[in-house]
Short mmCIF file of the C-alpha atoms (twelve columns), coordinates in Angstrom:
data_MODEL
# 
_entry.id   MODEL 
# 
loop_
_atom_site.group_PDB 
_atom_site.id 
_atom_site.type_symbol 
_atom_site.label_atom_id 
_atom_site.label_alt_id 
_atom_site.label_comp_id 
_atom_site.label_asym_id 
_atom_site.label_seq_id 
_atom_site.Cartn_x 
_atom_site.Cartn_y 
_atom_site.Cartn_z 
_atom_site.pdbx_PDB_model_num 
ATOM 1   C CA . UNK A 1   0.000   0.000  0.000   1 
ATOM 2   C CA . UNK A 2   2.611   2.815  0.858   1 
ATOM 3   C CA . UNK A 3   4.160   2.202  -2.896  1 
ATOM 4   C CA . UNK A 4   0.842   2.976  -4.381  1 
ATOM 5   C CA . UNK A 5   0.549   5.901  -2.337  1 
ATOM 6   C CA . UNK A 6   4.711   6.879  -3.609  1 
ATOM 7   C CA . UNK A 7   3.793   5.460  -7.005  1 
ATOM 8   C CA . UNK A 8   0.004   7.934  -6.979  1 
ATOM 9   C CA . UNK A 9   2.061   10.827 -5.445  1 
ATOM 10  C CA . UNK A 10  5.050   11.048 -8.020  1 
ATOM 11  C CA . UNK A 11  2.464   10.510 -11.252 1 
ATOM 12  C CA . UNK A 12  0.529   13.405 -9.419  1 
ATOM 13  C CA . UNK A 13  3.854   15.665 -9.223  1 
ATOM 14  C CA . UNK A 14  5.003   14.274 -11.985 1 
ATOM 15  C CA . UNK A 15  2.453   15.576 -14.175 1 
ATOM 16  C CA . UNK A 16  2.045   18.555 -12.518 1 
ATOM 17  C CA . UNK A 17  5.776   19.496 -13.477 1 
ATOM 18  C CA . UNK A 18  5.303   18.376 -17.078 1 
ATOM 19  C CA . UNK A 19  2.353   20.078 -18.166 1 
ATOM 20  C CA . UNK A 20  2.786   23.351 -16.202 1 
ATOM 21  C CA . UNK A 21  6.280   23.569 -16.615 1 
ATOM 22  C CA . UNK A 22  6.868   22.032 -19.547 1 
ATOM 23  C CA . UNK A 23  4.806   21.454 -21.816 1 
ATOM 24  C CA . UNK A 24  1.912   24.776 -22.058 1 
ATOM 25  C CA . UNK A 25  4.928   26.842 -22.417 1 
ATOM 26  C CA . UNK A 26  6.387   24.549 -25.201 1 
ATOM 27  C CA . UNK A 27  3.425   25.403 -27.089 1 
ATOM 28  C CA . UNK A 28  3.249   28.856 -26.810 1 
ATOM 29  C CA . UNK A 29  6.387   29.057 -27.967 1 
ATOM 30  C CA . UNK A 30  5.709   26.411 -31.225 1 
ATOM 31  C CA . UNK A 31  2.242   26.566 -31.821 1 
ATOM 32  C CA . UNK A 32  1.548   29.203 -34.467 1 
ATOM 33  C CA . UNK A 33  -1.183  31.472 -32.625 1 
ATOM 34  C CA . UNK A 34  -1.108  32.092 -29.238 1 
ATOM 35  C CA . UNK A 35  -5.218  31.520 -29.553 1 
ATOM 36  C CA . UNK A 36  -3.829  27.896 -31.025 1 
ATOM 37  C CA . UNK A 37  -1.774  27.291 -27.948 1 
ATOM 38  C CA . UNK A 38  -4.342  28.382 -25.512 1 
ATOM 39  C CA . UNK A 39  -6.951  25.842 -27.282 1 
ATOM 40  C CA . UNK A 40  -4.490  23.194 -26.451 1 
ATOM 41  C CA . UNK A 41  -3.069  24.338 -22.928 1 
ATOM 42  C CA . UNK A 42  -7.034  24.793 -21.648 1 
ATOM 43  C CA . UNK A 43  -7.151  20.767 -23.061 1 
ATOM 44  C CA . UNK A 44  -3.722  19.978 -21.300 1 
ATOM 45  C CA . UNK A 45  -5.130  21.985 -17.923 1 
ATOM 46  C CA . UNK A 46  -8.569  20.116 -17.830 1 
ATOM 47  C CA . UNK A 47  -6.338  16.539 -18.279 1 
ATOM 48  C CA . UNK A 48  -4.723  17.312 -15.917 1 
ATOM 49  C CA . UNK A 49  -7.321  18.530 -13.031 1 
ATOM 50  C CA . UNK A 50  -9.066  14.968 -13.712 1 
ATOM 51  C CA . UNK A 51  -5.602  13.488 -12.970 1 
ATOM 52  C CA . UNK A 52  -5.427  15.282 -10.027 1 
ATOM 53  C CA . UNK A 53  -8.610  14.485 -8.636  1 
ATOM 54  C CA . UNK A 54  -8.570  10.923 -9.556  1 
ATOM 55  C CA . UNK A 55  -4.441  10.452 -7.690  1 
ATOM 56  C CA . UNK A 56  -5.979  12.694 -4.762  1 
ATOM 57  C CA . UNK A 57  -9.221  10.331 -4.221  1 
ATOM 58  C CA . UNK A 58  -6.885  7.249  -4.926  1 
ATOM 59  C CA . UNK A 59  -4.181  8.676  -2.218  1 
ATOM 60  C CA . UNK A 60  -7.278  9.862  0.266   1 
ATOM 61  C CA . UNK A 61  -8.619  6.046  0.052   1 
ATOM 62  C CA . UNK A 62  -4.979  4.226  0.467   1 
ATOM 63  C CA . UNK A 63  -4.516  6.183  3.394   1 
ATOM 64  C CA . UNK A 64  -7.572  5.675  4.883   1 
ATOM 65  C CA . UNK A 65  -6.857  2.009  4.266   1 
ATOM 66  C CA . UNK A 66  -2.970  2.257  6.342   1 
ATOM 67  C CA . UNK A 67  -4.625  4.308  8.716   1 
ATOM 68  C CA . UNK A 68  -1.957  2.625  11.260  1 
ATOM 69  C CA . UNK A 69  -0.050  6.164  11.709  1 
ATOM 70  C CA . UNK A 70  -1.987  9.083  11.263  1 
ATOM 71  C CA . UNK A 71  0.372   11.035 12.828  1 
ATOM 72  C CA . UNK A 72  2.200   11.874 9.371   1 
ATOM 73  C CA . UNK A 73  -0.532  11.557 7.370   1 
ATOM 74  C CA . UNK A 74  -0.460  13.723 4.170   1 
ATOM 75  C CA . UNK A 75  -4.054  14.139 4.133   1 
ATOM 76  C CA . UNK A 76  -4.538  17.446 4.410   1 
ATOM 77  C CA . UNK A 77  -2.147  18.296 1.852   1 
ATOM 78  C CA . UNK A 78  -4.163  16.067 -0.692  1 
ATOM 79  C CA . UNK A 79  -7.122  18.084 -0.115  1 
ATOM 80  C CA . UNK A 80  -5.457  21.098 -0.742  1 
ATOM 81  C CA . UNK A 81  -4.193  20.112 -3.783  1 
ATOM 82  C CA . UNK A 82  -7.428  18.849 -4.634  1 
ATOM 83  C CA . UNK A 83  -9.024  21.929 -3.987  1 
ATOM 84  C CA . UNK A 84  -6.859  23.882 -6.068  1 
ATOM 85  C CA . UNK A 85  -7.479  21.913 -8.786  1 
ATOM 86  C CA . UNK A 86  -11.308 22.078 -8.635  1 
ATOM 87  C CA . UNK A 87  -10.772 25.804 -7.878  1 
ATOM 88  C CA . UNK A 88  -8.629  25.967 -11.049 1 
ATOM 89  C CA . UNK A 89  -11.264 23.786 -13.665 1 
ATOM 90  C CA . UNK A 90  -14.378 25.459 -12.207 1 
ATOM 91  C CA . UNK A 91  -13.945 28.531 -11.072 1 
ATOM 92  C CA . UNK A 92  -11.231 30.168 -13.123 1 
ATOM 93  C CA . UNK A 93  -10.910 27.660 -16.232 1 
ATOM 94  C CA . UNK A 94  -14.912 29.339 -17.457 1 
ATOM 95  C CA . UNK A 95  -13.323 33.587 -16.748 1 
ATOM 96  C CA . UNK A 96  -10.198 32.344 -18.877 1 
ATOM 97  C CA . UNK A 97  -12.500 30.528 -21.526 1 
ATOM 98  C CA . UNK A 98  -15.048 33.738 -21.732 1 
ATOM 99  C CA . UNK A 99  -12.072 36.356 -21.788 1 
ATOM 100 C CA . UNK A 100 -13.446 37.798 -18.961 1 
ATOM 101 C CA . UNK A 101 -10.302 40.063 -17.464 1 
ATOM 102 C CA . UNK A 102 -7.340  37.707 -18.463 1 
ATOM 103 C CA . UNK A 103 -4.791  38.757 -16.732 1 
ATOM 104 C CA . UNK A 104 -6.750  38.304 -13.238 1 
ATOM 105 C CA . UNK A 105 -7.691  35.119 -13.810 1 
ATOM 106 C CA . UNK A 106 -4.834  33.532 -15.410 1 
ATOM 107 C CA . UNK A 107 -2.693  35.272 -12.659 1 
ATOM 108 C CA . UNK A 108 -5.102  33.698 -9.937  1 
ATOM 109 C CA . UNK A 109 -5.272  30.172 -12.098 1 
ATOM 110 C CA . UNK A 110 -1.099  30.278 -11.933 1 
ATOM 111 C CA . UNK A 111 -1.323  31.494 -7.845  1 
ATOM 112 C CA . UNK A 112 -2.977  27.871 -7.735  1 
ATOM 113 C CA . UNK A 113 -1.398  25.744 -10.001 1 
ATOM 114 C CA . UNK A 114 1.325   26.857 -8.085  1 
ATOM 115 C CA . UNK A 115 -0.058  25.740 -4.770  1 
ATOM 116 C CA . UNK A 116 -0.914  22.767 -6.120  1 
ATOM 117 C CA . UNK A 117 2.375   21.822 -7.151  1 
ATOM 118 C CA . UNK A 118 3.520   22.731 -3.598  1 
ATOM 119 C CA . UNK A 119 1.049   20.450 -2.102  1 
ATOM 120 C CA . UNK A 120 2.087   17.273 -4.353  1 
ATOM 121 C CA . UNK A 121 5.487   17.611 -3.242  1 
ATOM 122 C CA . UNK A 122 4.724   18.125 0.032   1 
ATOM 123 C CA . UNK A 123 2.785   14.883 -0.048  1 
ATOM 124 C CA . UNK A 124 5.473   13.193 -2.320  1 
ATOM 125 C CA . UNK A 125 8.028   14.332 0.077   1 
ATOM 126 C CA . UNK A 126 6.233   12.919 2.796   1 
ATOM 127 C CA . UNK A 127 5.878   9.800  1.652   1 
ATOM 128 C CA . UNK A 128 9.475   9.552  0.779   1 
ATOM 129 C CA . UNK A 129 11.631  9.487  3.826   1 
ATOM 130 C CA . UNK A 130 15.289  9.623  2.894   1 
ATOM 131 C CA . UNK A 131 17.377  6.931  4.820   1 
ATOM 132 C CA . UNK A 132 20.907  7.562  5.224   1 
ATOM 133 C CA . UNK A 133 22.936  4.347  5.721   1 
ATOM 134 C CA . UNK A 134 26.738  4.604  6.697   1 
ATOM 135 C CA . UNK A 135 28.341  3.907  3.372   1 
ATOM 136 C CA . UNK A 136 30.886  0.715  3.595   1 
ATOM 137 C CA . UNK A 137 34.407  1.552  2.964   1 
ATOM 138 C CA . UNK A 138 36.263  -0.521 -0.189  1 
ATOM 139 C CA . UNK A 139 38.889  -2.080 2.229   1 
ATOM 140 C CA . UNK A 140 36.297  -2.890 4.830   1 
ATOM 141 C CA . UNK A 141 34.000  -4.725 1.705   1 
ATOM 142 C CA . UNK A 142 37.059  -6.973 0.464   1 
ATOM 143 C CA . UNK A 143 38.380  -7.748 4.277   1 
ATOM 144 C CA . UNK A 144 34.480  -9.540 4.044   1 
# 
């Protein structure tokens, strides 16, 4: 269960990083209109709220499920990022769509990709602890 949860947070980060960092501005810069790349980036943005949703709901249930130690749970950061992304494909994906004062709304729509972002890798990190192990020493290895 906790690699699903690793495995669900790094696709969710992982995604996060390539369409918002990656690829939107990849079009912008190659598509031929900026209208053109918008089309496509509003596409990419949608894909990848539904992704969001669907790894939040997935991580939400696994950790319900290992609810041994719910003292570091990342729970709350889930929701957060789950929020933004409803925030993001209902509330500001329709202003951006209907032109309705861009730069306000795309401004506010980056504010919480952003936070988004910040939440999967808080929950990725979380779910990752780093253990150091004392490294064995060459002479120590053929002494064995």
């Amino acid at each position: 269960m906790a690699r699903l949860q690793v495995f669900l947070a790094a696709l969710w980060w992982g995604s996060l990083c390539c369409v918002g960092f990656m690829v939107v501005p990849l079009l912008f810069v190659h598509l031929e209109t900026p209208a053109i790349a918008g089309q496509m980036a509003a596409k990419l943005f949608t894909a990848q709220s539904w992704l969001s949703l669907v790894c939040g709901l997935l991580l939400l249930l696994a950790a319900q499920r290992q609810s041994r130690d719910t003292t570091n749970t990342p729970s709350p950061w889930v929701i957060g990022g789950m929020l933004c992304a409803l925030l993001i494909e209902m509330v500001v994906k329709p202003h951006i769509v209907a032109r309705d004062n861009m730069a306000l709304w795309h401004n506010f729509g980056s504010a919480l990709y952003v936070a988004q972002w910040l939440c999967a890798t808080k929950v990725l990190w979380a779910l990752c602890p780093v253990k150091f192990e004392p490294a064995e020493s060459a002479d120590s290895a053929q002494n064995d």
